[in-house]
C-alpha positions in Angstrom: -31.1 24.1 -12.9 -33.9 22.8 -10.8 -32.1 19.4 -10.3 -30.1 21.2 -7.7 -32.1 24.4 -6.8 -30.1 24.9 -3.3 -32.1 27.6 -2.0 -31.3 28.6 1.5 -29.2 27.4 4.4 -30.4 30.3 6.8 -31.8 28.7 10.2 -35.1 29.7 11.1 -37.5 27.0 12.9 -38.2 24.4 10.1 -35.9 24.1 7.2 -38.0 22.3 4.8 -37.1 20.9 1.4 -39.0 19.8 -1.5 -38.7 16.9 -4.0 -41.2 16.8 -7.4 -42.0 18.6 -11.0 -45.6 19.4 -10.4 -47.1 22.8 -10.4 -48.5 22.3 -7.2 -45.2 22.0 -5.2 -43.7 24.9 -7.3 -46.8 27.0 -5.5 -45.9 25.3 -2.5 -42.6 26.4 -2.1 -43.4 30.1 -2.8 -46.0 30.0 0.4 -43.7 28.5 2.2 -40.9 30.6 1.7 -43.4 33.9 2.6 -43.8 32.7 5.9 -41.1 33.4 8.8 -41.0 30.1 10.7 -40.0 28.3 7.6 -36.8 27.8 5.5 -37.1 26.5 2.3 -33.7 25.0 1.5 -33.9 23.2 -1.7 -36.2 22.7 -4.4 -35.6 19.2 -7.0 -37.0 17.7 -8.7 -35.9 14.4 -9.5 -35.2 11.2 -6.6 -31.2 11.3 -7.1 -30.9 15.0 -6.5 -33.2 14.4 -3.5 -31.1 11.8 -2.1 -27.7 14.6 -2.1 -30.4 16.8 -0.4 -30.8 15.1 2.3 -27.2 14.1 2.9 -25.9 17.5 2.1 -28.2 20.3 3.8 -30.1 17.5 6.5 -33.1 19.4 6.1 -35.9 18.6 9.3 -39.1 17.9 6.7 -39.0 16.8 3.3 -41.7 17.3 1.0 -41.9 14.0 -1.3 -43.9 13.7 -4.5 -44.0 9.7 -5.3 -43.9 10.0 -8.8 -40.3 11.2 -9.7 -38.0 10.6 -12.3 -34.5 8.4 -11.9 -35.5 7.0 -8.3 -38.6 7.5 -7.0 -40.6 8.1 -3.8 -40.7 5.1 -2.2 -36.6 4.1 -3.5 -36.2 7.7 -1.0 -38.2 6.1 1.3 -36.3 3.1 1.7 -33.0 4.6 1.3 -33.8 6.7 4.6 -34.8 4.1 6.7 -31.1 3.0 6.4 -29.4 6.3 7.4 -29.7 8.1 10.4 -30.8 11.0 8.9 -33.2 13.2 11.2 -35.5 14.0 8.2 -39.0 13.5 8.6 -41.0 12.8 5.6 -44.3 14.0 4.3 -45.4 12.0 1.2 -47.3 13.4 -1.8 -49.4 12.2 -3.7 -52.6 12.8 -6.8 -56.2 11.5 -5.6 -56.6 7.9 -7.5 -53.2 7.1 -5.8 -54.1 5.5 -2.5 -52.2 2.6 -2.7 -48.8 4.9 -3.3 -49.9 6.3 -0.1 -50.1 2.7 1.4 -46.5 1.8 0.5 -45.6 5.2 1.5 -46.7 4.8 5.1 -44.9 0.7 5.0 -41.2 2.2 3.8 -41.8 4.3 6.6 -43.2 7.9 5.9 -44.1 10.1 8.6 -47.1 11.4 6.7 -49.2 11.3 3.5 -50.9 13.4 2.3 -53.3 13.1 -0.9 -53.5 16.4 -3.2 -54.8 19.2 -3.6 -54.6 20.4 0.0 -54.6 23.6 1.3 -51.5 25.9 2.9 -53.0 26.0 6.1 -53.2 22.3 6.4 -50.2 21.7 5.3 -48.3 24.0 7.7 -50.6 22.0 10.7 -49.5 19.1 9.5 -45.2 19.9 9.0 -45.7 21.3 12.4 -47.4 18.0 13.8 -44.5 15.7 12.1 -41.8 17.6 14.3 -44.0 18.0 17.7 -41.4 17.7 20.3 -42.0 14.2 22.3 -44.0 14.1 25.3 -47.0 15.9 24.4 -49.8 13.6 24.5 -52.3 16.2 25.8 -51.5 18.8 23.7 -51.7 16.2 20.3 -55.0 14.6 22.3 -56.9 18.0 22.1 -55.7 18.6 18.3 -58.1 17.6 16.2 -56.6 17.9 12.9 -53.4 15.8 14.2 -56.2 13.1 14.9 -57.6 13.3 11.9 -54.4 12.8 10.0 -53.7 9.7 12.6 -56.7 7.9 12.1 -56.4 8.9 8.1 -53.4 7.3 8.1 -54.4 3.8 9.8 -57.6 4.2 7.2 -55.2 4.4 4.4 -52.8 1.7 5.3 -56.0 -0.9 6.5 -57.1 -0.5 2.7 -60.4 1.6 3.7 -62.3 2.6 0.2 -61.3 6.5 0.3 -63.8 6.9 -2.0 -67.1 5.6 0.0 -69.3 7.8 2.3 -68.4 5.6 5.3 -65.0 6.2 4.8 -65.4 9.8 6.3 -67.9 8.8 8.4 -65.8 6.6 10.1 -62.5 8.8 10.5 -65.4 11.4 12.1 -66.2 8.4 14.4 -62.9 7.4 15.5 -62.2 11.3 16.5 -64.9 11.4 18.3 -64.3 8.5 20.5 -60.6 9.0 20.6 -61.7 12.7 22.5 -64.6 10.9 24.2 -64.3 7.2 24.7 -67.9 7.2 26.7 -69.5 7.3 23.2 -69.0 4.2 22.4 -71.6 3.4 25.2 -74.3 4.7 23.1 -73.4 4.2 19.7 -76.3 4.0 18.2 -77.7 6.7 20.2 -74.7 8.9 20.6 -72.0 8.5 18.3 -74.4 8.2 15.0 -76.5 11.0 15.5 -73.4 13.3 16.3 -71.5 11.9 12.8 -74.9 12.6 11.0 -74.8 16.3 12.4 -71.4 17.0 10.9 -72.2 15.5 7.0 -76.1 16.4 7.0 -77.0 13.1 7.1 -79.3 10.6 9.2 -77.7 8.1 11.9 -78.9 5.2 10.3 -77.1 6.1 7.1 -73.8 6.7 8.9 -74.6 3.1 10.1 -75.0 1.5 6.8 -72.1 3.6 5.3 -69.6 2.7 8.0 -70.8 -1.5 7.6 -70.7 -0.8 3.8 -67.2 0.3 4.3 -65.9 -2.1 6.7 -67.5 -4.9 5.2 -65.9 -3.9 1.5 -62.3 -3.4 3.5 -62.7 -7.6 4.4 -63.5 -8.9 0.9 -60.8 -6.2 -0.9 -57.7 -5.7 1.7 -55.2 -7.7 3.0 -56.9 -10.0 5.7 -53.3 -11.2 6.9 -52.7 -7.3 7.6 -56.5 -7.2 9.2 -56.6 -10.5 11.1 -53.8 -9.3 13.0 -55.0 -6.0 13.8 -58.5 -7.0 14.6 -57.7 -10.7 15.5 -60.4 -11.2 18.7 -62.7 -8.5 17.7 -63.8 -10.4 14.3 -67.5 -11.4 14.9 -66.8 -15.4 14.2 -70.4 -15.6 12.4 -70.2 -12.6 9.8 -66.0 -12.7 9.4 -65.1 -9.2 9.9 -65.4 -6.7 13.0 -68.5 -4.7 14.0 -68.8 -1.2 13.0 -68.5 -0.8 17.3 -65.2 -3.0 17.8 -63.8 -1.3 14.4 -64.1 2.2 15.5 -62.9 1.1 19.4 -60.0 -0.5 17.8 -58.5 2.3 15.9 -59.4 4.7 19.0 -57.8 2.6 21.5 -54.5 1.8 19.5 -54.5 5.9 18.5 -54.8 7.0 21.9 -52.4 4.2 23.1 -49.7 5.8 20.7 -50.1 8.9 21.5 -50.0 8.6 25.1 -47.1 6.5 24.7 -45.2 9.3 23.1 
């Protein structure tokens, strides 16, 4: 029975398990077990057979739909945060579910991920959850770990995933993380190179990046905001400027990463 589809215990490089009913994991696990560096070791699909999963086989990555029957996602979630189990998590989850991915990230996911997605990012992204510590420069020059970085502070901030600026501004962030001397020409710079990648104009990046920022203020959780942005809020308007928004995320990005 699926409930307990122990597949594998042979030891490659990642031994990788995965929890959920949906098509789109069954497909997963067939890639995944094709390729050499992984070992798929169990398949369930339910949150109590997940749970002897992880206790039983201690697999390194665990796939996690949220939606799952008899405990779900986030129950896992929680209940790992109070072992020591090495497991790191990557959480699933269908578009239209952004605020699963939210809670996701506060019960302490290592990443989210919003479906479909493709093999290839997946594999850069299981990879990224178990880099070894103390490569800052090698994560620094990777630009799809970025990405998923400055997704992931997007996500839990309450950005609009849905709004033009919302990829304009992980593009910006990026950028600035890998060149911090753009945001000394923002307008000149920064714009025009965000514009070039989406086709667009840099005054529309502009107005798409305030759109979203300004709609993040009057929707999201200003306790949460207040005390991330705190001293960059412009004191007339309430809410950062696109300039201090993007140098805030870069900054505290970078700052992780270097930190290890």
């Amino acid at each position: 029975m699926k409930e307990g589809s122990w597949i594998s215990t042979a030891t490659k490089s990642l031994r990788v398990a995965l929890a959920g009913d949906s098509k789109f994991i069954a497909a997963t696990k067939d890639k995944l077990r094709d390729l050499p560096d992984f070992a798929v070791i169990a398949h369930i699909d339910n949150g109590i057979a997940a749970k002897k999963v992880c206790v039983e086989l201690r697999p390194d990555v665990l796939i996690l739909e949220l939606i799952l029957p008899y405990l779900d996602g986030l129950g896992i979630l929680q209940w790992i945060r109070t072992t020591d189990l090495p497991t790191k998590v990557l959480a699933v989850a269908d578009e239209g579910q952004e605020s699963l991915l939210r809670r996701a990230l506060e019960q302490g996911a290592d990443y989210v991920i919003l479906k479909p997605f493709g093999l290839d990012a997946l594999i850069k992204r299981i990879q990224m959850v178990v880099t070894p510590e103390g490569m800052p420069s090698l994560r620094l020059n990777n630009k799809l770990y970025l990405e998923e970085l400055v997704l992931q502070e997007m996500t839990r901030l309450g950005v609009p995933p849905h709004f033009k600026g919302y990829r304009y501004l992980k593009e910006a962030i990026v950028l600035v993380i890998e060149d911090q001397e753009l945001l000394l020409a923002v307008t000149k710079r920064l714009y025009p190179k965000v514009a070039q990648r989406y086709n667009t104009t840099g005054n529309k990046v502009e107005r798409a990046i305030r759109h979203a920022i300004e709609t993040t203020w009057s929707r999201g959780n200003l306790e949460v905001l207040n005390r991330e942005f705190g001293y960059t809020v412009d004191k007339r308007k309430g809410k950062p400027t696109n300039s201090s928004f993007i140098a805030t995320l870069a900054n505290k990005i970078r700052l992780g990463i270097k930190a290890g």
